[in-house]
C-alpha positions in Angstrom: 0.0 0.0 0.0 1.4 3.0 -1.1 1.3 6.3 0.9 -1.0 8.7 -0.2 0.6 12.6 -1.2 -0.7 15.5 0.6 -1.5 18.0 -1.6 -1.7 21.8 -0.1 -4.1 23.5 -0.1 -4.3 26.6 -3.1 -1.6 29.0 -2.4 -0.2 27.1 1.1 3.7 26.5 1.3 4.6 23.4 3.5 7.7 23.3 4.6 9.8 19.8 3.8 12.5 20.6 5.9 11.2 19.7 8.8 12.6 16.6 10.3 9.0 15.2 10.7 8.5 15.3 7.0 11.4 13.1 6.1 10.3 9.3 5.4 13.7 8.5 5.9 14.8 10.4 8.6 18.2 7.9 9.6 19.4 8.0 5.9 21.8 10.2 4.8 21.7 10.9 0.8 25.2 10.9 -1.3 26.3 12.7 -3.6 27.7 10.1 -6.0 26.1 7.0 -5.7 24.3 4.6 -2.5 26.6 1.9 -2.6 30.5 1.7 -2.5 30.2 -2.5 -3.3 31.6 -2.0 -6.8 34.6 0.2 -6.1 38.2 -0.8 -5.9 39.6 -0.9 -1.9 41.1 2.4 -2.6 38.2 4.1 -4.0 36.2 3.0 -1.5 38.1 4.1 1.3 38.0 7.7 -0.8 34.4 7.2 -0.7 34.0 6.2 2.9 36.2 9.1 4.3 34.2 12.4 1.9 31.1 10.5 3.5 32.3 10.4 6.9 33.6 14.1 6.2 29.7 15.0 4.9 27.8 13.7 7.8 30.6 15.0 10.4 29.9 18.6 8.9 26.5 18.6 8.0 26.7 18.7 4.0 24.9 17.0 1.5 27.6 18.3 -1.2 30.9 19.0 -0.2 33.2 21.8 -2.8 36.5 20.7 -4.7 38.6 22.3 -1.8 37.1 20.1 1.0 37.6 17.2 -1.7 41.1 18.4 -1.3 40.9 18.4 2.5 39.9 14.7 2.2 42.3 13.3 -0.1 45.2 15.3 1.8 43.7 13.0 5.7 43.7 10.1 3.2 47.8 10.7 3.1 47.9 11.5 -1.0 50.0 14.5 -1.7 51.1 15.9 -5.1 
């Protein structure tokens, strides 16, 4: 059984961000992908630490200098 959409009434905002409205309120939503299964060991641990990094700080999306941020815990250096 499906659950049924609430539609509001004509010219009525509802607010989704409330933590009520969220059907999955435990689940945090990446940026690339859901699963890391498929990735090579060092990919994944890539993966693993931006996602760590994400839920740590509160972002859904992090920028190319956080990326940067990540790699550089991860040990990598140019």
């Amino acid at each position: 059984m499906s659950t049924p959409t609430i539609q509001p009434p004509p010219g009525r905002f509802i607010d989704r961000r409330s933590r009520s409205a969220h059907a999955h309120a435990g689940r945090e939503r990446r940026q690339f992908k859901n699963s890391h299964e498929d990735l090579t060991p060092a990919a994944a641990e890539l993966a693993e630490a931006i996602d760590t990094y994400k839920l740590r700080h509160r972002r859904r999306f992090i920028t190319y200098e956080e990326m940067l941020g990540v790699v550089e815990s991860l040990g990598y250096h140019k």
